[in-house]
C-alpha positions in Angstrom: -13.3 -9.4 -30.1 -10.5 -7.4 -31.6 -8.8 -4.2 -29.6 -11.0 -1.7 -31.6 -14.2 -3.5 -31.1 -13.2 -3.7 -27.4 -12.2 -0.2 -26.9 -15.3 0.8 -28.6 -17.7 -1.2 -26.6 -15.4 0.0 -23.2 -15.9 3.9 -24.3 -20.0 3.3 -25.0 -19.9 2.0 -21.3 -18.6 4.9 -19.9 -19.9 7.5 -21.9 -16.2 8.4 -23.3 -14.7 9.2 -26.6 -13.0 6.3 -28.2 -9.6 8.0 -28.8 -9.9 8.6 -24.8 -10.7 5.5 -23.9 -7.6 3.9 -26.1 -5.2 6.0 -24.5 -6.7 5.1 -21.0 -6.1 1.5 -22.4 -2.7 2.1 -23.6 -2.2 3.6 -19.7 -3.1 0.5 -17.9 -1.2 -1.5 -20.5 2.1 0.0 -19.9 1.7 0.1 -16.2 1.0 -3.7 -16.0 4.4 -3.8 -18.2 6.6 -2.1 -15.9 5.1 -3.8 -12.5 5.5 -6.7 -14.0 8.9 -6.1 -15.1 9.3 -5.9 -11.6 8.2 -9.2 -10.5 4.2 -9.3 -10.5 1.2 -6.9 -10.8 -2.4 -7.9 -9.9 -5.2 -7.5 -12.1 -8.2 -7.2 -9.7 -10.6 -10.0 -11.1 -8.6 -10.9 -13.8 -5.5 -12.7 -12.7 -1.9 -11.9 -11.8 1.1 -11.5 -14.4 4.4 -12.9 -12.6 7.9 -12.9 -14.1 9.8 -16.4 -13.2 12.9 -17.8 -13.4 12.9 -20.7 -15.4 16.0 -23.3 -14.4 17.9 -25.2 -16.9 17.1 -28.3 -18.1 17.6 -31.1 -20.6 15.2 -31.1 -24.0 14.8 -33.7 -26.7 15.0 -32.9 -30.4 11.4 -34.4 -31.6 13.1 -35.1 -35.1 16.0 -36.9 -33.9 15.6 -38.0 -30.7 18.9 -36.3 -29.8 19.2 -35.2 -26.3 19.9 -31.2 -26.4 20.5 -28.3 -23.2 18.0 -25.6 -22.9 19.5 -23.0 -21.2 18.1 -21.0 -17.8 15.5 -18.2 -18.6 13.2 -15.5 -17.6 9.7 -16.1 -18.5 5.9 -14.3 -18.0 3.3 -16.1 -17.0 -0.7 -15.2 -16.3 -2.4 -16.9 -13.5 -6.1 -16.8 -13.8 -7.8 -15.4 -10.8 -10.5 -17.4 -9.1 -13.3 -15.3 -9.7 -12.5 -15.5 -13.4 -12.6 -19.2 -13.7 -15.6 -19.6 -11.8 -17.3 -16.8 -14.1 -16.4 -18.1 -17.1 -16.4 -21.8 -16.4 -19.7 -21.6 -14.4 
């Protein structure tokens, strides 16, 4: 389902304008992007994004075998919450 499909079928549900509904969208987008900025935010029923640290470690170069560094980073990841898997995986 693309974004405009969704946002139309989300503004038939509740009897809103399209355009309205986007920008409602848009809304809960951004705040989930500056919660999570600062560690997690919780999507009721959805899951949880969480920023992690990600340590250092030692990679290998599939082409040549060679032995390489990956640095230390900051990653995002989704957890899936409970009620979600068992909804969609039965």
């Amino acid at each position: 389902m693309s974004k405009s499909q969704l946002m139309a079928h989300f503004a038939e549900k509740a009897n809103l304008p399209k355009k309205q509904m986007i920008e409602i969208w848009e809304m809960i987008v951004n705040t989930a992007y500056e919660e999570a900025k600062k560690g997690e935010i919780t999507l009721p029923g959805l899951g949880k994004l969480v920023k992690k640290n990600r340590a250092a470690r030692q990679g290998r170069n599939p082409a040549t075998g060679a032995t390489i560094q990956i640095p230390a980073k900051t990653v995002v990841k989704f957890r899936v919450a409970k009620a979600a898997k068992d909804s969609i995986l039965g």
